[in-house]
Structures are given as C-alpha cells and as structure tokens.
C-alpha positions in Angstrom: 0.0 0.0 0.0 1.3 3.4 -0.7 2.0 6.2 1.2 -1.1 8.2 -0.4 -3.2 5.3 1.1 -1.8 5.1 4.3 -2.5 9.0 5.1 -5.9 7.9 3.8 -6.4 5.5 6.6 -4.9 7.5 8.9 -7.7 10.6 8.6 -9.9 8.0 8.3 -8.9 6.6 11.7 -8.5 10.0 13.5 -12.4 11.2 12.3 -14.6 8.0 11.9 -13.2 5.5 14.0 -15.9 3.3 14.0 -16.1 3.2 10.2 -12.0 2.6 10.5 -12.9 -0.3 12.2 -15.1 -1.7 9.3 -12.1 -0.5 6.8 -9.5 -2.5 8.7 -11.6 -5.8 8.0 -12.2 -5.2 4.2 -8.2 -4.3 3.4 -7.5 -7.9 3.6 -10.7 -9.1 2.5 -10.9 -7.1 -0.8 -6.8 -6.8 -0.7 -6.7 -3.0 -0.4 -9.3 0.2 -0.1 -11.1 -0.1 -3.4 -13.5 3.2 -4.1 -16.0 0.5 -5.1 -15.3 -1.8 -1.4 -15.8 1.7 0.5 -19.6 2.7 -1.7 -20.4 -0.9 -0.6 -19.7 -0.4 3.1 -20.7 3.0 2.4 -24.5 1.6 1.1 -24.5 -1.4 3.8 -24.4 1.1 6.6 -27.3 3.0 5.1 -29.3 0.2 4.7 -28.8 -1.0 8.5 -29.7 2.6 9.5 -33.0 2.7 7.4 -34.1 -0.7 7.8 -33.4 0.1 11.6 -30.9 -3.3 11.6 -29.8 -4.1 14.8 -26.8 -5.7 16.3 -26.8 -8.8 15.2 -29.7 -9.4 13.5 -29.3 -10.8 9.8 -29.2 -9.1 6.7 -29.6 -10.7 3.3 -28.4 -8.3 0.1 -29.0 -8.5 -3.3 -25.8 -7.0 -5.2 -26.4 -5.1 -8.7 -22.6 -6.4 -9.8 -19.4 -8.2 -8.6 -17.4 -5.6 -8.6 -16.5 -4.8 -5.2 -20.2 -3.5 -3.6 -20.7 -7.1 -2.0 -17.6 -7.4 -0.4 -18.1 -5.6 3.1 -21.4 -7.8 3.2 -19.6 -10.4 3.2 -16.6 -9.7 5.5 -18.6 -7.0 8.0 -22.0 -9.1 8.1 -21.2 -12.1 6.8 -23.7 -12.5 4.0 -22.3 -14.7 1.7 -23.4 -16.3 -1.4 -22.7 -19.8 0.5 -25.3 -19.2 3.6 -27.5 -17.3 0.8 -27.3 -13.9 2.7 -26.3 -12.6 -0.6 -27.0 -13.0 -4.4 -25.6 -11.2 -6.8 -27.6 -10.2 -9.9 -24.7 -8.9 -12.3 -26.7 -5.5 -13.9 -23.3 -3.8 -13.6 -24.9 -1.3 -11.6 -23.6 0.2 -8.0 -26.4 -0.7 -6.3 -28.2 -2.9 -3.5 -31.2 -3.8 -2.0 -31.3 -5.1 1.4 -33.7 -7.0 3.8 -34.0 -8.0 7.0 -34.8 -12.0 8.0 -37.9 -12.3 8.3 -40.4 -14.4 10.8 -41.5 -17.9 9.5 -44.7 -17.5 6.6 -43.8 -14.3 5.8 -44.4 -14.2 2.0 -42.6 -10.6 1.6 -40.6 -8.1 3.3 -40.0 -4.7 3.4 -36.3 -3.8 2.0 -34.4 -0.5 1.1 -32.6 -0.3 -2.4 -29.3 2.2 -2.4 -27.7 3.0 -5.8 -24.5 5.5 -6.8 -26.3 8.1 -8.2 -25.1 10.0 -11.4 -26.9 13.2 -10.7 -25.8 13.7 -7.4 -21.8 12.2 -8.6 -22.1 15.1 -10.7 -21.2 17.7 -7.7 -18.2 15.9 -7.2 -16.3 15.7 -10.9 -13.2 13.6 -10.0 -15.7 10.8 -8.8 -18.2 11.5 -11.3 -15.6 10.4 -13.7 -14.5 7.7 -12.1 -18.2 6.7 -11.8 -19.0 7.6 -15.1 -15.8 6.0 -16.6 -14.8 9.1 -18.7 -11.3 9.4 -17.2 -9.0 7.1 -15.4 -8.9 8.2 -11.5 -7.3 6.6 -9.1 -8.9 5.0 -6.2 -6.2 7.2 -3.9 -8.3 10.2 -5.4 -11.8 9.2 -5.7 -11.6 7.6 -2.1 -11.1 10.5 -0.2 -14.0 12.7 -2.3 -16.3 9.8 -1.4 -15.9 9.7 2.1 -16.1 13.6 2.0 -19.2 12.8 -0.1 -20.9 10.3 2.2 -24.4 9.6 1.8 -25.2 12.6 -0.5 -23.9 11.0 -2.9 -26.4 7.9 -3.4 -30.5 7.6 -3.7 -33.2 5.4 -2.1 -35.7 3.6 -2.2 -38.3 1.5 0.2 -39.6 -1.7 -1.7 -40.2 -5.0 -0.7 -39.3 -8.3 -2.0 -40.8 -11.6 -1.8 -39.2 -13.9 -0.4 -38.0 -17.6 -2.0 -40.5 -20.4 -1.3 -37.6 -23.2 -0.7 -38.5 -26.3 -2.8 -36.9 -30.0 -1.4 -34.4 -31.3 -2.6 -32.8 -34.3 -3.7 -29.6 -35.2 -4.8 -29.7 -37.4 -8.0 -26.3 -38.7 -10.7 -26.3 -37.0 -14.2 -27.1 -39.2 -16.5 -24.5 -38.0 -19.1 -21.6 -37.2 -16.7 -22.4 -39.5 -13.7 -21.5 -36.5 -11.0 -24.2 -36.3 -8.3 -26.0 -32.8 -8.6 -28.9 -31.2 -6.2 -32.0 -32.1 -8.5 -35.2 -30.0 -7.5 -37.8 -31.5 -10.5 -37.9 -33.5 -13.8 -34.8 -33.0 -14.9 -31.7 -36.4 -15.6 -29.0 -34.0 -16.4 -27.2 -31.8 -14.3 -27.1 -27.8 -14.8 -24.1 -28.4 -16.7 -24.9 -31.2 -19.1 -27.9 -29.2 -20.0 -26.0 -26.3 -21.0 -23.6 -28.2 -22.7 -23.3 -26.6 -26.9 
C-alpha cells in the first residue's frame, strides 16, 4: 500500500473511528481500499440505518454487480453467497437492496434499495468520472471525495421483496456425466450437461 493510502487511513482513523474499524476488516478481504469496497460499506451502513438493523440481526443483500459493492457484506456481516445472505444479480450497476430475516410464513418483506447516483456524482467531478468511466482516477483520489461525499452521494428507495419459497431437494447422478447434482424436478441431467453446446 502506498503512502497516499496510508494517510488515507490515517484521517480515516483520527475522524470515523468506528467506520476505520469496518475498513481495517475489508483491506485484507478485498486486498486494499477499493472506491468500489468503501460505496459498498458506504450503502450497507445506510441500509442498516434505514431498515433500523440491529446488532446482530441478519441481513440478506442483493448486489447489482461483482465488482466490489458485496464485499463488506460479506466480511462485516457475513452475508455470503454460500449461507444465501447474498445474491448477486450482475446488472453492472452500483447498487443494492437489502432486507432484513424475516419471521417464518412471511411471503414478503419490506427492504431499502441504495444506488450510486449519477446526478448527485455530478457535484463531485473527480468521482463522477470515475463513476461515469470518462477518465482514469485513481482510487487514492476518488476515495477520499467519497468519504467527504458520504451519503449525499447515493439515492433510495423503500420496496419490498418476496421472499423464496424453498423447494426440497434431492440429490440425483447426471445421466451424461455421472456427478451427483442437487436435483429439484424432472430434470436427468445436471445444470451443466444441460448447457452443454
């Protein structure tokens, strides 16, 4: 990590210790302080503060790309694509839309979507670009207008989602390859075999 960085860290640590805190677990995680890693923990703390989250109760996220949004989920509230606390639907967009667990039978539940927004980026030009892709800024630049930027930089909104009616499973053998594969209904191939040109 460069010097740039570690000054960074360093105001970060002396104003916002509690969100210092949260940093020092993504840098491993992600492997440094990505703009993209700091909207994400930027978004998640949002949604826990307008879905009124508290400690420890679980939160499930749904992740508008793979670039770097879903990582402080993952690493500050453990919502992982393996314990299904996160999906990630690859739109490309930053944004994410978060829910709270819900009590058994419930068929939906209120959630909060955040998303980068372009109009507001556009007070800020250095991120704007960045955001917007029009010129090559580095994260040691855009990092430091963000956190300046906090929440004024990203839009809302309260939806709800409906949430997944788990079907039983089974675990069957392909009938092409022979590997064993969860099998939900009708089907004697696995995912793969079926997709198979």
């Amino acid at each position: 990590m460069d010097d740039e960085m570690d000054s960074i860290l360093k105001q970060i640590k002396e104003q916002d210790p509690e969100l210092f805190l949260q940093v020092e677990k993504i840098i491993p995680f992600h492997g440094y302080l990505s703009t993209g890693a700091l909207m994400g923990l930027q978004m998640l703390n949002m949604a826990k503060r307008l879905l009124d989250v508290k400690e420890g109760e679980r939160i499930y996220a749904i992740a508008e790309t793979y670039n770097c949004v879903p990582d402080p989920f993952q690493i500050i509230e453990g919502a992982t694509i393996g314990n299904k606390g996160l999906r990630v639907k690859d739109y490309g967009k930053m944004a994410v839309t978060v829910n709270k667990r819900g009590a058994p039978g419930d068929t939906k539940l209120p959630a909060v979507r955040i998303y980068l927004d372009p109009e507001k980026t556009k007070a800020y030009p250095k991120l704007h670009a960045w955001y917007m892709n029009t010129e090559k800024v580095p994260h040691e630049v855009v990092v430091p207008i963000a956190l300046e930027a906090g929440e004024n930089i990203y839009s809302y909104t309260f939806t709800e989602i409906e949430v997944p009616i788990k079907k039983s499973k089974q675990v069957k053998l392909c009938d092409k390859c022979g590997e064993s594969f969860v099998w939900y209904e009708g089907e004697a191939l696995c995912e793969a075999c079926r997709h198979e040109h």
